[in-house]
GUTIKOL-639660 format. One record per residue (C-alpha): residue in three letters; x, y, z. Coordinates in pm, 1 decimal, m for minus. Layout:
N
+------+----------+----------+----------+
! vovo !       c1 !       c2 !       c3 !
+------+----------+----------+----------+
!  ala !        X !        Y !        Z !
...
+------+----------+----------+----------+
//
This chain:
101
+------+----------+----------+----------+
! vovo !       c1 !       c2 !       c3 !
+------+----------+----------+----------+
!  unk !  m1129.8 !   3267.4 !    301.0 !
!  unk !  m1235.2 !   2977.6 !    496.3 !
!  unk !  m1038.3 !   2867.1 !    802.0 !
!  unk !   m982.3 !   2537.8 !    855.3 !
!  unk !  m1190.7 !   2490.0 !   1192.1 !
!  unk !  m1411.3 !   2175.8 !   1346.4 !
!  unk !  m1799.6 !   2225.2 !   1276.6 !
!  unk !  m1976.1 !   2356.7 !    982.7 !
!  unk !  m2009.1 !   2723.0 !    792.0 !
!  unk !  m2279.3 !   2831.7 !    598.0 !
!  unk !  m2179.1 !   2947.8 !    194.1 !
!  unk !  m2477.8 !   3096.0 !     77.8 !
!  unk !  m2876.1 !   3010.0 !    136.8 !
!  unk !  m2916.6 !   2655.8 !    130.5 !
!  unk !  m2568.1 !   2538.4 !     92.6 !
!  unk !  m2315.4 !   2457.5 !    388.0 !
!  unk !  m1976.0 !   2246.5 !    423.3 !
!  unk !  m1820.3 !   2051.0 !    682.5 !
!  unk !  m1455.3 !   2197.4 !    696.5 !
!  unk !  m1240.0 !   1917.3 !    840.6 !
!  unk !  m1014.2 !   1943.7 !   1150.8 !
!  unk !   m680.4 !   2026.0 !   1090.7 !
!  unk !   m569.3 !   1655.6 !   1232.4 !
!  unk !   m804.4 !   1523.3 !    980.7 !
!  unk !   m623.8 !   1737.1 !    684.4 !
!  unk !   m301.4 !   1619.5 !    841.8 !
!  unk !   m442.8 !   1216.2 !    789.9 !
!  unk !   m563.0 !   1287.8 !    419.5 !
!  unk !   m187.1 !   1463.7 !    314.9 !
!  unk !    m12.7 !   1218.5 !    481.8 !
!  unk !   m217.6 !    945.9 !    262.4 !
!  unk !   m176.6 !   1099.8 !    m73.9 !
!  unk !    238.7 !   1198.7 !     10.7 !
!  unk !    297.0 !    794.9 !    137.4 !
!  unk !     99.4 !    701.5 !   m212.8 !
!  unk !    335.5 !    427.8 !   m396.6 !
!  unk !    299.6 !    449.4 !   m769.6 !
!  unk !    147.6 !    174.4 !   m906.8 !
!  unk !    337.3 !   m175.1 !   m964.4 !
!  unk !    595.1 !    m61.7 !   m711.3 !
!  unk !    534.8 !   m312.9 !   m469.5 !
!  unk !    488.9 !   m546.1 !   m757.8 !
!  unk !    811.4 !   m505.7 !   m921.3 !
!  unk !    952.7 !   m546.9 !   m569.4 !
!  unk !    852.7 !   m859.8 !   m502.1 !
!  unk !    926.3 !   m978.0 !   m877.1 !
!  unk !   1262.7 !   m877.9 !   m892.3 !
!  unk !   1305.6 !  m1028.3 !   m508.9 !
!  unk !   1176.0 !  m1352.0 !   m635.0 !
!  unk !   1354.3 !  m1366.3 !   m947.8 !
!  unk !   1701.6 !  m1305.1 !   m791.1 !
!  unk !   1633.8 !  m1571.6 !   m540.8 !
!  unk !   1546.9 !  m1819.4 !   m831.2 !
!  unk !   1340.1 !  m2011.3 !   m539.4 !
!  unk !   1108.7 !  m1994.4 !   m297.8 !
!  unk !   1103.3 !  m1768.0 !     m4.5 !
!  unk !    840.2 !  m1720.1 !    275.5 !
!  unk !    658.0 !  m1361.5 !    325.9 !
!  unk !    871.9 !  m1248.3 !    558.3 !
!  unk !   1152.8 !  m1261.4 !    376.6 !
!  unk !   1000.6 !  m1093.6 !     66.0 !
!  unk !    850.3 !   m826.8 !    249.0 !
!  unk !   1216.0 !   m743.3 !    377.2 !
!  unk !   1302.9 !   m755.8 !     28.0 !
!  unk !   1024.0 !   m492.6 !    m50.1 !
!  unk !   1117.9 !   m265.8 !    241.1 !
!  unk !   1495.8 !   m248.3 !    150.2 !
!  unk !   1366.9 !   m149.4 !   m230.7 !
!  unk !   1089.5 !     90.7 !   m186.1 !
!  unk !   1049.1 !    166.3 !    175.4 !
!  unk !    791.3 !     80.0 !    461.2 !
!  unk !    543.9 !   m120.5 !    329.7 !
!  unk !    255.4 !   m293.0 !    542.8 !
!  unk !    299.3 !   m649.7 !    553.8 !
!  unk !    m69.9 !   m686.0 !    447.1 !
!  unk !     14.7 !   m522.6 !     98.8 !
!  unk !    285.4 !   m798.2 !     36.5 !
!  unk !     52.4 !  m1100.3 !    142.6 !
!  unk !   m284.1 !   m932.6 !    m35.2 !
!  unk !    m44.8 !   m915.3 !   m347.8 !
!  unk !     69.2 !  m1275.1 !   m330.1 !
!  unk !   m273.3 !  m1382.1 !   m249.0 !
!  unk !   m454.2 !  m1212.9 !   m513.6 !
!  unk !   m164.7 !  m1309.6 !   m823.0 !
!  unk !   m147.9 !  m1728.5 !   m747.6 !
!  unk !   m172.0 !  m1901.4 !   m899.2 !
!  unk !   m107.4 !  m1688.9 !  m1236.2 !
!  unk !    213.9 !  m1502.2 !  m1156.1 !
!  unk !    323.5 !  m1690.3 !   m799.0 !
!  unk !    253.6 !  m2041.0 !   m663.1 !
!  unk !    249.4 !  m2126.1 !   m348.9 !
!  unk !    490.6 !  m2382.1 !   m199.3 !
!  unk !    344.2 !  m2425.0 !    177.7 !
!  unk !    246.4 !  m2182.7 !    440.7 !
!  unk !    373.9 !  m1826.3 !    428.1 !
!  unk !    591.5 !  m1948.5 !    140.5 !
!  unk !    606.1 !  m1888.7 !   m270.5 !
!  unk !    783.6 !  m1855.8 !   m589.3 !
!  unk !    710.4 !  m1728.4 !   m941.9 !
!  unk !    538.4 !  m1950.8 !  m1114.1 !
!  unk !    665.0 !  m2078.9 !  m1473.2 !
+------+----------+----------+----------+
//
C-alpha cells in the first residue's frame, strides 16, 4: 500500500510515481464532486430567459442560475452567452440578452 505522502517512491526498477499531497487529492475530489452534469447551466439560463419572455442583463440570469442549480461562477454564465449568440441568444446591449427567435 502506498501512502499518500509529498515526494516520489520507487515501484520497481525503472519505474517511479509522484504520489500527490493530500491537499492536492483534496483539490482534485473537490473538482470531480462540484462537477455539474452537462446542459445544467444551459437549461438554467433557458428556462430563466424563457419565463422572462425579455431581455435581462447577466447579473440577473446568473441569479437565476444560482437559485436553480447552485453556485455557479459568473464566468460560466457569460462564457455560455458568449459562445451561443448569436444562434440561441442575441444580445441587446452591454451585459444584456434574450433568446433569440
Amino acid at each position: 500500500m502506498i501512502q499518500i505522502t509529498e515526494g516520489r517512491r520507487d515501484l520497481s526498477e525503472g519505474f517511479s510515481v509522484k504520489v500527490l499531497a493530500s491537499d492536492v487529492w483534496t483539490s482534485i475530489i473537490r473538482a470531480v464532486v462540484n462537477r455539474r452534469r452537462p446542459g445544467e447551466v444551459r437549461d438554467a439560463i433557458i428556462a430563466f430567459l424563457r419565463e422572462r419572455r425579455g431581455e435581462a442583463t447577466v447579473a440577473e440570469i446568473r441569479q437565476a442560475v444560482v437559485e436553480a442549480v447552485g453556485d455557479v461562477p459568473p464566468s460560466s454564465v457569460r462564457s455560455y452567452l458568449n459562445l451561443n449568440t448569436p444562434a440561441t441568444f442575441v444580445r441587446t446591449g452591454r451585459g444584456r440578452y434574450r433568446l433569440a427567435g
